[in-house]
FIZAMI-490607 format. One record per residue (C-alpha): y, x, z. Coordinates in steps of 0.25 Angstrom, whole numbers, padded with zeros to 4 digits, always signed. Example, Ala and Ser with C-alpha at 12.3 -4.5 7.8 and 13.67 -1.06 7.14 Angstrom:
2
-0018+0049+0031 -0004+0055+0029 
//
This chain:
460
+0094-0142-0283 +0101-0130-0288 +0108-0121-0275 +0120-0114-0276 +0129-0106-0267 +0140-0113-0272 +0143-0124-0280 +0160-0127-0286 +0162-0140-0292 +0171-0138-0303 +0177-0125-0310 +0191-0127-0308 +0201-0117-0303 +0193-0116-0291 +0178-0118-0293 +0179-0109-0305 +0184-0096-0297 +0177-0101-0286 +0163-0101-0291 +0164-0086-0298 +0170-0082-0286 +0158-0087-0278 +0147-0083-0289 +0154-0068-0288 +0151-0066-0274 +0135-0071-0275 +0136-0085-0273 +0127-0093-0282 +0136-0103-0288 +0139-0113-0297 +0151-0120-0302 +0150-0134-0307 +0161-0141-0317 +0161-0155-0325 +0170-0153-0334 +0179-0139-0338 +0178-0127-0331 +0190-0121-0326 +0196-0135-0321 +0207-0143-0324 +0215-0131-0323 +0210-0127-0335 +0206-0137-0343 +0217-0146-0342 +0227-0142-0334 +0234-0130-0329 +0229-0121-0342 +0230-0131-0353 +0243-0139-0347 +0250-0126-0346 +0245-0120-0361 +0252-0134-0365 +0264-0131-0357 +0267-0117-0363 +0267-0124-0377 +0276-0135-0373 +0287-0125-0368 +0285-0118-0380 +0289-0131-0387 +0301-0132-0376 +0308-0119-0379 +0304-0120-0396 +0314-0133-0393 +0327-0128-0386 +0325-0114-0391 +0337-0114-0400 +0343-0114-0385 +0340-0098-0385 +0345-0096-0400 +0331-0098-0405 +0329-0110-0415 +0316-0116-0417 +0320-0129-0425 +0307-0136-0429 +0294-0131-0418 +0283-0138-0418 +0273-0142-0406 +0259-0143-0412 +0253-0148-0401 +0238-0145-0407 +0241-0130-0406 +0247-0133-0393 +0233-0142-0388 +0225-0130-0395 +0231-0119-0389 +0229-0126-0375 +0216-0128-0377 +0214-0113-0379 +0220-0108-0369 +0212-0120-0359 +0198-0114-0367 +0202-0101-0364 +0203-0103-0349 +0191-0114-0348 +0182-0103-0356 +0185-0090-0346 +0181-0101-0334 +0169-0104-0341 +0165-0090-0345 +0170-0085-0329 +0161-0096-0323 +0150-0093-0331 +0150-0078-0331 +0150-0077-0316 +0136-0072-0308 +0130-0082-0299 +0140-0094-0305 +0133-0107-0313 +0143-0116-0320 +0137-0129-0320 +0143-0140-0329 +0142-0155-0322 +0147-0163-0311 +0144-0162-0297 +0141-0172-0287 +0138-0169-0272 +0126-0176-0268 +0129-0171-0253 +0137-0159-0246 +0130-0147-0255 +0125-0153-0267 +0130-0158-0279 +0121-0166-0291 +0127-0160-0305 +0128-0168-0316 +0127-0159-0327 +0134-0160-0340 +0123-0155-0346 +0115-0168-0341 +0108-0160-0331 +0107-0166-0316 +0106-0156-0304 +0108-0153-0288 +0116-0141-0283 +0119-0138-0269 +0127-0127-0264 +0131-0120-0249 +0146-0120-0255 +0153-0131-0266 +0166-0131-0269 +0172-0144-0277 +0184-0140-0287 +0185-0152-0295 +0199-0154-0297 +0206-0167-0298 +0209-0175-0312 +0218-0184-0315 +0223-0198-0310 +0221-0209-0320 +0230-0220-0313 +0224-0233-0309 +0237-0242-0319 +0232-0253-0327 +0230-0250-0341 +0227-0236-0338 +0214-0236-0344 +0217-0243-0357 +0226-0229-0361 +0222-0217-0367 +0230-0211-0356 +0231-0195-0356 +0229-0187-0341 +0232-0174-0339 +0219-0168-0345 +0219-0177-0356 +0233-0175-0362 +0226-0161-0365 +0219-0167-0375 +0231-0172-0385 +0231-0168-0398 +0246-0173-0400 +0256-0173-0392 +0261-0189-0385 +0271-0197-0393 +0275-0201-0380 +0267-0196-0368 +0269-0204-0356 +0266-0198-0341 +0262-0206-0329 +0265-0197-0316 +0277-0186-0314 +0268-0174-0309 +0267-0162-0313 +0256-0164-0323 +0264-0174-0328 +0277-0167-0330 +0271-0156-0336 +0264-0164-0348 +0276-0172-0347 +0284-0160-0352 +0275-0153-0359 +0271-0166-0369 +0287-0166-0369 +0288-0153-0376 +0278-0157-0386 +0285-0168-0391 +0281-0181-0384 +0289-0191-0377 +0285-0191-0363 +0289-0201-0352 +0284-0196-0339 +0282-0208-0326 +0282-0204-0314 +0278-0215-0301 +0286-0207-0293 +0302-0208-0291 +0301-0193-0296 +0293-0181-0303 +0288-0171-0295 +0289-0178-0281 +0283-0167-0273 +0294-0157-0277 +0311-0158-0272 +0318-0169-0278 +0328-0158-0287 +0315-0152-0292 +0311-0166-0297 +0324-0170-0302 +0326-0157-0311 +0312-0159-0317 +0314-0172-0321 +0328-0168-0327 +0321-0156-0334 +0310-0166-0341 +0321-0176-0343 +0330-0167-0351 +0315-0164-0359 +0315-0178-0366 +0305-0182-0355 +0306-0197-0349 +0304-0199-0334 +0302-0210-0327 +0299-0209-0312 +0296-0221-0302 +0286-0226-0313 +0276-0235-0309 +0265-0237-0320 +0258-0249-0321 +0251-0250-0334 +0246-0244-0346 +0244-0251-0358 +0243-0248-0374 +0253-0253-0385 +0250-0259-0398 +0256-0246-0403 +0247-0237-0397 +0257-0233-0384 +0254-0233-0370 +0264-0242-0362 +0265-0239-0347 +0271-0251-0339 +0278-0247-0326 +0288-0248-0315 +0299-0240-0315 +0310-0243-0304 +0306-0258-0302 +0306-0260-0318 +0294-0263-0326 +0295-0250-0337 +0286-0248-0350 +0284-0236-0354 +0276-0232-0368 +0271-0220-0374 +0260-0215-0383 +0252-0207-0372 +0251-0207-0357 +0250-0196-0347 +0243-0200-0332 +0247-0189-0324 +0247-0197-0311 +0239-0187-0303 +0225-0181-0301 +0213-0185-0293 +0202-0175-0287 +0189-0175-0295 +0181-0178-0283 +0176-0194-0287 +0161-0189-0293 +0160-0177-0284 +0150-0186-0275 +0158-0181-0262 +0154-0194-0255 +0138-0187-0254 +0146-0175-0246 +0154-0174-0234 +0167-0171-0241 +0179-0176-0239 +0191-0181-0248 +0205-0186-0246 +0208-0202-0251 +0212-0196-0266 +0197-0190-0267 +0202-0175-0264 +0192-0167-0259 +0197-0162-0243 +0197-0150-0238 +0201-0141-0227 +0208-0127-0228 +0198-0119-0234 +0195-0130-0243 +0182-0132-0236 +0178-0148-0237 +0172-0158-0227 +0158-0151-0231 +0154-0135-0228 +0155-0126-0239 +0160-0137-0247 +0175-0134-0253 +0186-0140-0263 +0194-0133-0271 +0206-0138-0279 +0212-0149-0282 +0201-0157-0279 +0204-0154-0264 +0219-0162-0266 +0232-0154-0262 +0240-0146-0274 +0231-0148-0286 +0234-0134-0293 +0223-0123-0299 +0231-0113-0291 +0226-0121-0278 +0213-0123-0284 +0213-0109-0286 +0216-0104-0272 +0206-0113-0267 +0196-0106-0274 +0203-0092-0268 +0202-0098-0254 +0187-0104-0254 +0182-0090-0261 +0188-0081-0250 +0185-0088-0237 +0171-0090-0244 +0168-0077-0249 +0179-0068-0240 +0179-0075-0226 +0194-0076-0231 +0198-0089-0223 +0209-0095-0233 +0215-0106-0232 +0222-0116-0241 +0232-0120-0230 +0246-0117-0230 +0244-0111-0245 +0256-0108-0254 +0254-0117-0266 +0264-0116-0279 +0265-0124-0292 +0270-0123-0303 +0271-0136-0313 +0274-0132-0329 +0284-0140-0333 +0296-0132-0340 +0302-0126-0331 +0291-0125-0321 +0291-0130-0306 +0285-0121-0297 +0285-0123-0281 +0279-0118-0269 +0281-0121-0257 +0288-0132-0251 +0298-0140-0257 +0314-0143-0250 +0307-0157-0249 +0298-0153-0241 +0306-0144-0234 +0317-0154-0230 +0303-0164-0226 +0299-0153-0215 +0311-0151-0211 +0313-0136-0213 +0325-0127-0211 +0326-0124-0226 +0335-0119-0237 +0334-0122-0252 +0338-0111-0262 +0339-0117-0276 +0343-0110-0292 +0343-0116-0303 +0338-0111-0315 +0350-0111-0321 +0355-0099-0315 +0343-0091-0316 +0347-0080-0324 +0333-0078-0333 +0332-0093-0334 +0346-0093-0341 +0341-0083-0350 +0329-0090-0355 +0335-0104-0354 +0324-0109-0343 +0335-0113-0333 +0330-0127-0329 +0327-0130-0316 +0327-0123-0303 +0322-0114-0292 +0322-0119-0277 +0316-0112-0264 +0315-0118-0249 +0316-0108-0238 +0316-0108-0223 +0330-0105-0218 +0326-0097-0206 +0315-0090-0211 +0319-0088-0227 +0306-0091-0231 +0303-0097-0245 +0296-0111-0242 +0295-0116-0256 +0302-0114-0272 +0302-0124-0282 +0307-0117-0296 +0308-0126-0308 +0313-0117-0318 +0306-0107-0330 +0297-0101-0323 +0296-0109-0311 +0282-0107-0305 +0282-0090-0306 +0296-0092-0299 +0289-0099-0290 +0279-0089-0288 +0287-0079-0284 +0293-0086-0272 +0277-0091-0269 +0276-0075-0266 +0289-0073-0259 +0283-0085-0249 +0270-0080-0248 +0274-0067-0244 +0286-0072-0233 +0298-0066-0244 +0311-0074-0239 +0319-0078-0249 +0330-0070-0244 +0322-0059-0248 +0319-0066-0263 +0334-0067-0263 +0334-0051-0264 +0324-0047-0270 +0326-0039-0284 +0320-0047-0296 +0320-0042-0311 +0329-0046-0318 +0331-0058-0324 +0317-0065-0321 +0317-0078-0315 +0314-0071-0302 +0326-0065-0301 +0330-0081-0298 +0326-0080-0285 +0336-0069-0280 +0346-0082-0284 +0337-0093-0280 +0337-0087-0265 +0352-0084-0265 +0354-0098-0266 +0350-0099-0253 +0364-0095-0246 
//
C-alpha cells in the first residue's frame, strides 16, 4: 500500500493545477490519469476544436473576400495541413502538461485507472501491467464526462464519428450529417461547412440552442442557413442503417412524417455523460445524481470527508473555465483557510461558431420567468461602426437590466467578437458598473467596445 497526502484522479483542467499546486506547498502527491494528460480540454476539445475553427474561418473570409476588393478566385482547403497543424498545436499544449506534472517536487504522475475499493483507497490498474493500492488523507476526482452514444437501433452497425473521433479524419465528409443541435454540434456543423462538406444538422428539439432567447436562436439558425447548412429541428431519429452504396441512412420523424435522411458520415453530438461508471464509487460513501454525476456541496466537498469533485464530472455547466475555478476554490480554502464557494458564481460562455455567442448572466427568458422588473437594451451589429468597417455585422448585442437599480443582469452578444464583448460587461457586473455609467463612458475609437456606449442608449 503506497500512501499519499493526496491523490487526483485524472489531469484535466483541474487535477492538473491541482496536484502541482498541492506538491508546491509540501504535500506528498500524486496525480493519476487513463488516458491523455491535460483532459478533454486539450486533447480533444477546447485546443484542437478551436485550432480547426481558425482554419475554417480563414476558409470563410478567402471565399467572400472580393467583398473588401480583395480577389482570391481559386483557394484551396488542404485539410491535411489543416489536421497537421492541429495536431501541433494539441502536442504543444499536451507536452508543457507533461513536462509541468513531471517537473514538479513531491508530484508522481501515475498512468492507470483508478478504482476506489473504500472511501480512501483506490486499486490502480496500471498501463504498464502493474497492480497496486494507494490511499490518501485527500482524493480528488476530475474525470470529466465523454460522450453520449444514443441507445437508436442500428447505431452500432455504423462507423459513427463523436466529437473526439471526428479529430481524427483524414478528409474532410462528402456529406456529414449531425444528430443533436448544441453547441458542439453547431460548431463542427460549421466549421466542416467551411471546408467543403454538405452538412445537414437534426436537432430533436423544436429549436437550436433551446437554453438561450428565442431571437437569439432564430438569428443563429438564419446565419447557418444563409451558410448552405440544412436544418432540421423536431427530429426524432430512429435508426441507423448502411446503404449498398456505402452511405449511412438515418430514419426519422419529423413533424409526424417518416423522413430519410443519407449521408456519407454521421456526427452523435447528442450529449456527454460523467466518467464515473469504473470509478468503483459503489465501495465508498459517495453520492451521485440519476445521470451518474458525482454530487457535491459548495465547496465541492462530496458525501466523504476530504473527498472532492472537480469538473464536469460534478454535473452543472461543463466548461474548463468551471473546471478551472474549481481547482482555484479547493486550493484556497485547503491551503489559505479561504472559504470559497462555488454558489452564486458568475459563469460566462462563449460558443465559436462565426460570429461567436457569448452570455453571461441571465437571459430575457429567464427574466420574464422570475418575473423581474427589467428592461432590454438591443443593437444590432449592423450599426456598429467597426463591424461596418471590417464587414462582420451579423448578429447582435442584447443586455437585461433591473429597471430600478440599473444593474446589468445579463449580455448575450452574437456578433465578431462576441465572448470579449461579453467580457467586458462580465466586469462592468462584477464590479456593480450600472449601465447608465457604461452608456458614458469614453471608449477608443472605433473598437467594438465602443458599441456599448450605443447599446445602453437603446435603453430610453
Amino acid at each position: 500500500m503506497k500512501e499519499f497526502d493526496a491523490i487526483i484522479i485524472g489531469s484535466g483542467q483541474a487535477g492538473t493545477p491541482l496536484a502541482r499546486k498541492l506538491a508546491k506547498a509540501g504535500w506528498k502527491t500524486a496525480i493519476i490519469e487513463k488516458r491523455l494528460v491535460g483532459g478533454t480540454c486539450i486533447n480533444d476539445g477546447c485546443t484542437p476544436t478551436k485550432a480547426l475553427v481558425a482554419s475554417a474561418k480563414l476558409a470563410f473570409m478567402a471565399e467572400r473576400s472580393a467583398d473588401l476588393g480583395i480577389d482570391i478566385p481559386a483557394y484551396k482547403v488542404d485539410f491535411k495541413a489543416v489536421m497537421a497543424r492541429k495536431a501541433g498545436i494539441v502536442k504543444h499544449s499536451h507536452d508543457g502538461s507533461v513536462s509541468g506534472l513531471e517537473n514538479t517536487k513531491n508530484l508522481t504522475l501515475i498512468y492507470g485507472e483508478a478504482k476506489f475499493t473504500d472511501d480512501h483507497t483506490l486499486y490502480i490498474d496500471g498501463r504498464d501491467g502493474s497492480f497496486e493500492n494507494y490511499t490518501a488523507k485527500h482524493i480528488f476526482i476530475n474525470t470529466g464526462e465523454s460522450p453520449v452514444i444514443p441507445d437508436i437501433e442500428g447505431v452500432h452497425d455504423i462507423n459513427y464519428l463523436t466529437s473526439t473521433t471526428i479529430l481524427e479524419l483524414d478528409q474532410v465528409p462528402e456529406h456529414l450529417l449531425i444528430v443533436g443541435g448544441g453547441y458542439i454540434g453547431l460548431e463542427f456543423a460549421q466549421m466542416f461547412s467551411r471546408f467543403g462538406a454538405k452538412v445537414t444538422l437534426l436537432e430533436h428539439g423544436d429549436r437550436l440552442l433551446p437554453k438561450e432567447d428565442g431571437d437569439v436562436c432564430e438569428v443563429v439558425t438564419e446565419f447557418f442557413k444563409e451558410d448552405g447548412i440544412e436544418v432540421f429541428t423536431e427530429v426524432n431519429v430512429s435508426k441507423f442503417e448502411k446503404t449498398a452504396d456505402h452511405k449511412i441512412k438515418v430514419t426519422a420523424e419529423h413533424n409526424g412524417k417518416k423522413m430519410h435522411y443519407s449521408g456519407s458520415h454521421v456526427l452523435l453530438a447528442s450529449g456527454r455523460k460523467p466518467q464515473t461508471e469504473n470509478l468503483g464509487l459503489e465501495n465508498t460513501g459517495i453520492k451521485c445524481d440519476e445521470k451518474g454525476h458525482v454530487q457535491v456541496n459548495d465547496f465541492l466537498e462530496t458525501a466523504v470527508k476530504n473527498v472532492y469533485a472537480l469538473g464536469d464530472v460534478k454535473g452543472g455547466p461543463a466548461f474548463t473555465h468551471i473546471s478551472y475555478n474549481d481547482y482555484v476554490v479547493v486550493a484556497a480554502n485547503l491551503l489559505e483557510n479561504a472559504k470559497m464557494s462555488i454558489k452564486g458564481r458568475m459563469i460566462p460562455y462563449c460558443m465559436f461558431i462565426d460570429p461567436q455567442l457569448g452570455r453571461i448572466g441571465i437571459t430575457e427568458t429567464q427574466a420574464i420567468a422570475a418575473k423581474l422588473d427589467y428592461l432590454v437594451a438591443k443593437l444590432p451589429m449592423e450599426h456598429v461602426a467597426r463591424a461596418i468597417e471590417t464587414g462582420q455585422t451579423r448578429g447582435f448585442m442584447k443586455a437585461v437590466v433591473d429597471k430600478k437599480t440599473k444593474q446589468i443582469l445579463g449580455a448575450t452578444i452574437i456578433g465578431e467578437q462576441g465572448g470579449e464583448i461579453m467580457s467586458i460587461i462580465q466586469m462592468a457586473m462584477m464590479g456593480k458598473i450600472t449601465y447608465e455609467e457604461i452608456r458614458y463612458t469614453i471608449f477608443a475609437h472605433p473598437l467594438y467596445a465602443e458599441s456599448l456606449n450605443n447599446l445602453f442608449m437603446s435603453i430610453t
